[in-house]
N, CA, C and O of each residue as an XYZ file, in Angstrom:
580
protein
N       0.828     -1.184      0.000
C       0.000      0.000      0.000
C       0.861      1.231      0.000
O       1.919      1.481      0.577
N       0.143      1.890     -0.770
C       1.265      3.098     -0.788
C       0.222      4.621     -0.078
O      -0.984      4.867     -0.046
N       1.138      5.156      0.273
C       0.661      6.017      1.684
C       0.844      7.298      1.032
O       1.893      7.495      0.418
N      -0.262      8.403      1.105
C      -0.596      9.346      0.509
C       1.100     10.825      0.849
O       2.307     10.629      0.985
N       0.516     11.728      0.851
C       2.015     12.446      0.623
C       1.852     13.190      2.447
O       2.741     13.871      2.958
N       0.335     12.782      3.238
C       0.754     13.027      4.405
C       0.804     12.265      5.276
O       0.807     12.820      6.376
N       0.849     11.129      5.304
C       1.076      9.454      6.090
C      -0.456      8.560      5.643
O      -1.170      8.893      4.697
N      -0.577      8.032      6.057
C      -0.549      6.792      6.687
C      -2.791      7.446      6.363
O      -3.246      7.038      5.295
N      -3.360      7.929      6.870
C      -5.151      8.423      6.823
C      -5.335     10.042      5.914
O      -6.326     10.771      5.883
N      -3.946     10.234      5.221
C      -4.450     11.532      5.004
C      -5.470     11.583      3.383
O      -5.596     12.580      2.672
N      -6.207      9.928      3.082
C      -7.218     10.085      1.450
C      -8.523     10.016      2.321
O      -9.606     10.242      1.783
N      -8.425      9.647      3.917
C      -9.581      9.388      5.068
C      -9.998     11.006      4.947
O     -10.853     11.498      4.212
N      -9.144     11.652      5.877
C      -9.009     13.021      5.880
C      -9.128     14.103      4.863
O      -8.978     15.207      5.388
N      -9.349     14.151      3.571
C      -9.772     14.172      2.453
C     -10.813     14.487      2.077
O     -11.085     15.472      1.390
N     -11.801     13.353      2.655
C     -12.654     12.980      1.954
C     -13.612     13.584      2.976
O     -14.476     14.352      2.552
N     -13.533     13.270      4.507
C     -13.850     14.114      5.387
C     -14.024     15.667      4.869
O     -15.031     16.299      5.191
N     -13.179     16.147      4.197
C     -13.023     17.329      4.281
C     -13.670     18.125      2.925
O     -13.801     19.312      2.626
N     -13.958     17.021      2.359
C     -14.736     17.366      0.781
C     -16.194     16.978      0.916
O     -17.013     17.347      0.074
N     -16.534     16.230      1.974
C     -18.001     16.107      2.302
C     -18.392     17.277      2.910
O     -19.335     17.905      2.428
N     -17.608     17.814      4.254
C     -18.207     18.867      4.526
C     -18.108     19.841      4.228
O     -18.649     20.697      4.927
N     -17.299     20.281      2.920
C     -17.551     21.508      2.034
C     -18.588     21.302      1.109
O     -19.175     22.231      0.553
N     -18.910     19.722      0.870
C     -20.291     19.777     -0.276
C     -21.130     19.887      0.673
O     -21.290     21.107      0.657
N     -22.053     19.348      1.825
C     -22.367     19.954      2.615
C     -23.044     21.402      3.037
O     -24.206     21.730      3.277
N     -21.911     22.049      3.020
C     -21.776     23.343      3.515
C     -22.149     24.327      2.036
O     -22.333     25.544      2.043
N     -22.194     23.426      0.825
C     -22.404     24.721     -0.523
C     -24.030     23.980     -0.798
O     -24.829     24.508     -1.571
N     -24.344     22.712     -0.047
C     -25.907     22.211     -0.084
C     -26.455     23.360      0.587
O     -27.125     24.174     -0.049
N     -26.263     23.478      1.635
C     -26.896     23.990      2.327
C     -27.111     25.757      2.222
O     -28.105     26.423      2.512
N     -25.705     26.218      1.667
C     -26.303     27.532      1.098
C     -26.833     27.177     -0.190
O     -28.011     27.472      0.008
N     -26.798     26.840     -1.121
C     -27.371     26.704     -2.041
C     -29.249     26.795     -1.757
O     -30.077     27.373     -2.460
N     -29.502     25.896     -0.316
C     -30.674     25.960     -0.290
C     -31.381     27.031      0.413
O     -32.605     27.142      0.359
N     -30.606     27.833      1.085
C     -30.981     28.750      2.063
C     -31.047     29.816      0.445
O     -32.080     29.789     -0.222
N     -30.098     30.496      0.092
C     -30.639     31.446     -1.128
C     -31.188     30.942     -2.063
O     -31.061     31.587     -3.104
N     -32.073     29.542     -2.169
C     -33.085     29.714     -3.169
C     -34.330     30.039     -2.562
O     -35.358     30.398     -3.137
N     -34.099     29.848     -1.097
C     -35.825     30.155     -0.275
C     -35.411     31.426     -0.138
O     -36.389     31.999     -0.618
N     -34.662     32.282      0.174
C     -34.380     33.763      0.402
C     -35.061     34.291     -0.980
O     -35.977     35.113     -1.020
N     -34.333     33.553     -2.321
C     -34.719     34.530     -3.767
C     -36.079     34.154     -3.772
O     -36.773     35.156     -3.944
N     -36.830     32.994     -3.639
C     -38.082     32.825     -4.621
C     -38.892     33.915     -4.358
O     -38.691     34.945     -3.715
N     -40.056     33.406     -5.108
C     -40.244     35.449     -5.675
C     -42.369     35.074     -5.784
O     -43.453     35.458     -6.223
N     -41.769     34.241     -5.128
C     -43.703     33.954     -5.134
C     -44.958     34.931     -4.798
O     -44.901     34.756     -3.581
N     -45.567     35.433     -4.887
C     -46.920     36.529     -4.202
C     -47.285     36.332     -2.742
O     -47.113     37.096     -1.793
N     -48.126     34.473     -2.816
C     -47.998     34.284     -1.467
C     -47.031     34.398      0.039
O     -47.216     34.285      1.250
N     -46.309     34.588     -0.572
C     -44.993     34.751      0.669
C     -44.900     36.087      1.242
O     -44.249     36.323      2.260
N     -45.494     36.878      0.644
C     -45.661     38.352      0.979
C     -46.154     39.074      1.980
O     -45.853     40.145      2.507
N     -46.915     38.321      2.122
C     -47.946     38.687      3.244
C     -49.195     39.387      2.663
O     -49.601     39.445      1.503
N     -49.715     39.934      3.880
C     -51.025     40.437      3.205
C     -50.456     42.442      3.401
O     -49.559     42.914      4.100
N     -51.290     43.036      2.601
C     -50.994     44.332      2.628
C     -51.827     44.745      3.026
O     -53.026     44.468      2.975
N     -50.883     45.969      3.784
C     -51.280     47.126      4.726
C     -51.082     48.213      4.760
O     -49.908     48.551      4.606
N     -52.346     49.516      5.024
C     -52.465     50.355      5.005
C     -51.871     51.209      6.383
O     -52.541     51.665      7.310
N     -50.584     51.254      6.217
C     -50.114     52.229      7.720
C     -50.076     53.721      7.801
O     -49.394     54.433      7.063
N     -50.983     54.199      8.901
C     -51.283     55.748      8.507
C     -50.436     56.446      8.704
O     -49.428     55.923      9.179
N     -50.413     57.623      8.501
C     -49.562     58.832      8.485
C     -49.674     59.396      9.717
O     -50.790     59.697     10.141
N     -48.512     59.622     10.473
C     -48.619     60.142     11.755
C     -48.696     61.928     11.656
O     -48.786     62.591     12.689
N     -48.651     62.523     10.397
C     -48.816     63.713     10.868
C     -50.829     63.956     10.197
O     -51.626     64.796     10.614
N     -51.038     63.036      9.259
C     -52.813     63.052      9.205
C     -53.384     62.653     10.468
O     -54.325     63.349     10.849
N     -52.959     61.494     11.358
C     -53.368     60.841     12.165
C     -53.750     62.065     13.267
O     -54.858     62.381     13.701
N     -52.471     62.612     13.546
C     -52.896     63.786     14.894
C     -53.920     65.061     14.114
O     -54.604     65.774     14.849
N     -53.947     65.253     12.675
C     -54.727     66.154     12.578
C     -56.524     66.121     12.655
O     -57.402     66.966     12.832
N     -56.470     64.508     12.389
C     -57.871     64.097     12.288
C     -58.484     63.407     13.341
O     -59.709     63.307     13.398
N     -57.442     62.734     14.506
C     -58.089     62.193     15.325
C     -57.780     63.170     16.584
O     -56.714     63.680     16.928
N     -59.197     63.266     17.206
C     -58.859     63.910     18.458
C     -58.629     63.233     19.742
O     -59.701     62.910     20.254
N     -57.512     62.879     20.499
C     -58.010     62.151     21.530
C     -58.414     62.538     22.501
O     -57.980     63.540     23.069
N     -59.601     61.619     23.018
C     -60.287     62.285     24.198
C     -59.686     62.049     25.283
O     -59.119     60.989     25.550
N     -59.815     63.663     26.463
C     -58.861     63.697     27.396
C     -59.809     63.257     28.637
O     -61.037     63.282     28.705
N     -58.952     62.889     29.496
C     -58.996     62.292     30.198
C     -59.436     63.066     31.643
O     -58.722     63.917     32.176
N     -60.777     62.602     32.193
C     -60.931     63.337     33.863
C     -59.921     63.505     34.410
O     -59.068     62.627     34.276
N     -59.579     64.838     35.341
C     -58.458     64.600     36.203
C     -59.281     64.926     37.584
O     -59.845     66.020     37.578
N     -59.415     64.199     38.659
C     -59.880     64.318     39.781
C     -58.535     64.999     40.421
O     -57.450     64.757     39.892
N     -58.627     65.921     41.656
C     -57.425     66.316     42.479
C     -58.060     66.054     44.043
O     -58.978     66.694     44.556
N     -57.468     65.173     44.513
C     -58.159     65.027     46.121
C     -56.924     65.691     46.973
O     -55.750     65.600     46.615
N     -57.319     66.300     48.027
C     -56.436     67.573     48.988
C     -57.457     66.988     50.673
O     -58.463     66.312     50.886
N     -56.657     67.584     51.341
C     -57.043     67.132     52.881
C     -58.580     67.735     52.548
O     -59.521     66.972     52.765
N     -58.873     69.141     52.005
C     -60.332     69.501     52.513
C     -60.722     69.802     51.078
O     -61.951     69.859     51.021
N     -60.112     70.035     49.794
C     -61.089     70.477     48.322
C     -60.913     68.987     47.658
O     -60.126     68.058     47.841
N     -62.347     69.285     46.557
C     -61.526     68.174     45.791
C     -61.788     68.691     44.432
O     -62.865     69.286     44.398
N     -60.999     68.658     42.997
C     -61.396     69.821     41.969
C     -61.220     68.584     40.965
O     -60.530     67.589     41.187
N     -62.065     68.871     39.684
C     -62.323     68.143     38.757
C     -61.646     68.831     37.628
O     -61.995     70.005     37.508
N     -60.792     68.420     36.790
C     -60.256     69.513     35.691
C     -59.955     70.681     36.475
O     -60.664     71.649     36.200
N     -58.950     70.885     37.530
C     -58.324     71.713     38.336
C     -59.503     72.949     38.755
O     -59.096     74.094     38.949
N     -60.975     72.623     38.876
C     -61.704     73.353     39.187
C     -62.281     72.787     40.468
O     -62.416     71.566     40.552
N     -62.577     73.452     41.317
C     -63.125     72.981     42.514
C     -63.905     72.649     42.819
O     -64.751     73.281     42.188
N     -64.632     71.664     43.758
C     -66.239     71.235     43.178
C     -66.632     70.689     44.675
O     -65.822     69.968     45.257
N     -67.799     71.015     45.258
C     -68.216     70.544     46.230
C     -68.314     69.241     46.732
O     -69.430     68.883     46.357
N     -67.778     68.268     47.393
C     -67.811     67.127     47.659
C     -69.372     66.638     47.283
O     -69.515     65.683     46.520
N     -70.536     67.329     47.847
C     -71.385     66.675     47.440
C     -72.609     66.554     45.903
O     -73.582     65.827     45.704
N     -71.901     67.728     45.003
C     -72.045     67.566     43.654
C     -70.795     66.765     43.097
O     -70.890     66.690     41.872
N     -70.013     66.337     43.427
C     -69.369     65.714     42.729
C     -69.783     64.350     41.576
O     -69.524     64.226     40.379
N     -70.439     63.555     42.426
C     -70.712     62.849     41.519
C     -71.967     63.349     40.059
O     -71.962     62.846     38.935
N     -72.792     64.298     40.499
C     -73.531     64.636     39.242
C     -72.768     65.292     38.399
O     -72.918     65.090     37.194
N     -71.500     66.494     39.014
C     -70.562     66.763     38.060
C     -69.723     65.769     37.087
O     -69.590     65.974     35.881
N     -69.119     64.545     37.860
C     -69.091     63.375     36.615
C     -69.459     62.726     36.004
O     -68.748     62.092     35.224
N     -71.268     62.539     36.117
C     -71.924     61.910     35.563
C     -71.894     63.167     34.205
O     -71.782     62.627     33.105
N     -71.958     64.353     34.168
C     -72.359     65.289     32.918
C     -70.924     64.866     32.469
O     -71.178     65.164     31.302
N     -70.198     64.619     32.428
C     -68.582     65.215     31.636
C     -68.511     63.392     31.122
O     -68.231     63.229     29.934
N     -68.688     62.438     31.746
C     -68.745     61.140     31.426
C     -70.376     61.015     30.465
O     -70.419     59.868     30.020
N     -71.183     61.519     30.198
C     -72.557     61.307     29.663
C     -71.998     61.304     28.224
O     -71.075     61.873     27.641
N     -72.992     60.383     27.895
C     -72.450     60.069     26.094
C     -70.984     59.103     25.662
O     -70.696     58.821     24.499
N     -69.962     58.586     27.194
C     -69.181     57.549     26.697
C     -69.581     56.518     27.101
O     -70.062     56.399     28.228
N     -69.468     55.595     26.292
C     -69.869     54.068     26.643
C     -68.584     53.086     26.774
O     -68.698     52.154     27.571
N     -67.282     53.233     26.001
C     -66.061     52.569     26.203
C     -65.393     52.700     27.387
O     -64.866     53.810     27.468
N     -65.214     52.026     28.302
C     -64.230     52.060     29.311
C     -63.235     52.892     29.077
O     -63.106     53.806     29.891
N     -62.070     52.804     27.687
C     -61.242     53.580     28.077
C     -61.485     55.436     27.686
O     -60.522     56.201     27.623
N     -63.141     55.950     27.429
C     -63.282     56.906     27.314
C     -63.626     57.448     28.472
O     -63.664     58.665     28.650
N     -63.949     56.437     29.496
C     -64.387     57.019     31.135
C     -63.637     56.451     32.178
O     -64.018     55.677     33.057
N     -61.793     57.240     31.844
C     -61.058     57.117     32.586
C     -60.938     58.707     32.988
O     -60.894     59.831     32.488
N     -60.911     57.825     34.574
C     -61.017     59.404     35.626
C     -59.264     59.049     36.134
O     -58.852     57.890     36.177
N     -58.501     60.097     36.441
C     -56.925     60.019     36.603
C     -57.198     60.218     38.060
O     -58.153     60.989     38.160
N     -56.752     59.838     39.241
C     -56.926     60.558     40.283
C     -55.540     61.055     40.739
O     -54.631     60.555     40.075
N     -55.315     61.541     41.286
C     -54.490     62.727     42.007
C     -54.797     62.841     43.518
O     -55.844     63.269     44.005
N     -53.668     62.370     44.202
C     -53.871     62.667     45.336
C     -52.933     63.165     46.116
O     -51.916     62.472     46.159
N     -52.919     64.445     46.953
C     -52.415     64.944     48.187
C     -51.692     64.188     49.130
O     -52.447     63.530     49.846
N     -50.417     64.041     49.398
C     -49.694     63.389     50.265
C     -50.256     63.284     51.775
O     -50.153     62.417     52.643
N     -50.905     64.563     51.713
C     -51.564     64.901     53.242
C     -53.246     64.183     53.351
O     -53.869     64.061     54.406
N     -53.649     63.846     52.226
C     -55.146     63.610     52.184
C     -55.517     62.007     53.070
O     -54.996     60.892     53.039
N     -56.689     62.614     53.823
C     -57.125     61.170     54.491
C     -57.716     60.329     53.711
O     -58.455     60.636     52.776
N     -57.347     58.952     54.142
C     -57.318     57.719     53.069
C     -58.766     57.883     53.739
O     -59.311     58.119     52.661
N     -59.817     57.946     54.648
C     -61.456     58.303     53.993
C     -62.030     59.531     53.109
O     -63.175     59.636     52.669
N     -61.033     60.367     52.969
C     -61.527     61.048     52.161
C     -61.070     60.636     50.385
O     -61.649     61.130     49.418
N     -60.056     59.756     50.309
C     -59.972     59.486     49.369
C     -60.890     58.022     48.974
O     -61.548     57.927     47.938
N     -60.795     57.036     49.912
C     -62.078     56.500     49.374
C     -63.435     56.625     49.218
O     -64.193     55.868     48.612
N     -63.778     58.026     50.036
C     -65.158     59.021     49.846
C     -65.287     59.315     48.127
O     -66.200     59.125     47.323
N     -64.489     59.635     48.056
C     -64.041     60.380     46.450
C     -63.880     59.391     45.652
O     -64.628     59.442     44.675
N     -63.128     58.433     45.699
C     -63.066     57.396     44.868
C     -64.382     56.435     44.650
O     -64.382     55.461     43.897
N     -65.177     56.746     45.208
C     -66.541     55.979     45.605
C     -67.363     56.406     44.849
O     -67.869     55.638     44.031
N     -67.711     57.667     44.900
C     -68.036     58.515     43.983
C     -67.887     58.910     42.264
O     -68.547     59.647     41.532
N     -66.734     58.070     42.043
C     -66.411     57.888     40.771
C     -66.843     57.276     39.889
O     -66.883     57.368     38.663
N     -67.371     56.235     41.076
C     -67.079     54.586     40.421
C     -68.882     55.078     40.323
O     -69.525     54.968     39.279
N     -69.298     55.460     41.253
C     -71.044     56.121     41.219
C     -71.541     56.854     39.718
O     -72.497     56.545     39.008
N     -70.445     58.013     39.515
C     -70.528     58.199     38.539
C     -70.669     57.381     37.375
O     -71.440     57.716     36.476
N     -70.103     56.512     37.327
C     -69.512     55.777     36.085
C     -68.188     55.597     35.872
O     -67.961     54.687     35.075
N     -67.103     56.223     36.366
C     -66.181     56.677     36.163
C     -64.899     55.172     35.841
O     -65.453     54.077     35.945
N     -63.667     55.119     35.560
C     -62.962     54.327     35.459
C     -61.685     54.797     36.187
O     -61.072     55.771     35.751
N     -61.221     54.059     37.405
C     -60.436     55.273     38.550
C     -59.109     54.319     37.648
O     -59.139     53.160     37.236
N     -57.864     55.507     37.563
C     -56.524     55.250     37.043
C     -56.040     56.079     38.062
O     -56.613     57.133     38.338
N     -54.854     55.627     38.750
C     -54.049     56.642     39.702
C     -52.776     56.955     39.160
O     -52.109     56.295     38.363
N     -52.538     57.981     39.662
C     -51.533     58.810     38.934
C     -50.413     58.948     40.159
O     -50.328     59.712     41.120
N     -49.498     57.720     39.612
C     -48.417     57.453     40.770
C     -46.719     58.435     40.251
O     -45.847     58.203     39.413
N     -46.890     59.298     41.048
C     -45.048     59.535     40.946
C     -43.923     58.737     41.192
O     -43.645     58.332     42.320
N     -43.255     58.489     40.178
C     -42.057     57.857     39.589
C     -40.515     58.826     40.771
O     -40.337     60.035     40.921
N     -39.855     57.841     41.260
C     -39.025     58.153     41.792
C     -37.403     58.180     41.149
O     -36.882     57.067     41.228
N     -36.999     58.663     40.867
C     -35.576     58.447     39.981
C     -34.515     59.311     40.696
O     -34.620     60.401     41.259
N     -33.122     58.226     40.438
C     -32.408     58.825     41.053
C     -31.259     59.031     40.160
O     -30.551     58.142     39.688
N     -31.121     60.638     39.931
C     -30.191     60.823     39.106
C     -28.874     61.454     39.623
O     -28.767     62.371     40.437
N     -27.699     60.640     38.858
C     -26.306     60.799     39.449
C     -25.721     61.745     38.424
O     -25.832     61.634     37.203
N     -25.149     62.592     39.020
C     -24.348     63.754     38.019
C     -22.829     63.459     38.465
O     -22.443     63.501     39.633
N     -22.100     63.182     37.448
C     -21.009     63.225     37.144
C     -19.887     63.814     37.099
O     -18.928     63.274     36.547
């Protein structure tokens, strides 16, 4: 037997090494023919994505109640309002929405305010109709350099 020009396994080693380059040109070969084909179905379906500067001119979004609860006022749209009209005052400003997220009331509350006066008020919301969202301050701590 006569022994190749690097001993003794190097037509083993070879052949090893020519499989996994055919292999390796199978396999791109098959990956860029599914990348090129050029079919319709593969497309997806088409879509109409709107224009963000038509979008803000035509849609208005509706704003949102802001309740403010304080140890002794409580003001609706930063206006002040007697604890005990309150709820007919949100029933008029909520009249005519039927979607939940059009009868979201924000509440706001006073660090100092008694937790019965805020569930007085919050009670009242829900009387109204209202959809209570609280409006929590974010704490961040920023490091200057």
């Amino acid at each position: 037997m006569a022994a190749g020009p690097t001993g003794g396994s190097g037509g083993a080693q070879t052949a090893w090494v020519l499989n996994l380059l055919t292999d390796l040109a199978f396999n791109l070969l098959i990956f860029f023919v599914v990348c090129a084909s050029n079919e319709p179905d593969t497309k997806g379906r088409p879509q109409q994505v709107p224009s963000a500067d038509k979008e803000k001119a035509n849609e208005q979004k509706p704003q949102n109640i802001e309740v403010t609860i304080t140890r002794t006022t409580v003001a609706v749209n930063k206006e002040e309002v007697p604890l005990a009209g309150l709820t007919a005052n949100l029933q008029g400003k909520l009249a005519g929405k039927n979607k939940p997220e059009d009868r979201i009331v924000v509440v706001k509350s006073a660090t100092d305010t008694p937790y019965s006066q805020w569930i007085l008020v919050t009670g009242r919301i829900e009387q109204a109709g209202g959809v209570i969202t609280l409006e929590l301050e974010e704490e961040k701590e920023v490091r200057v350099k």
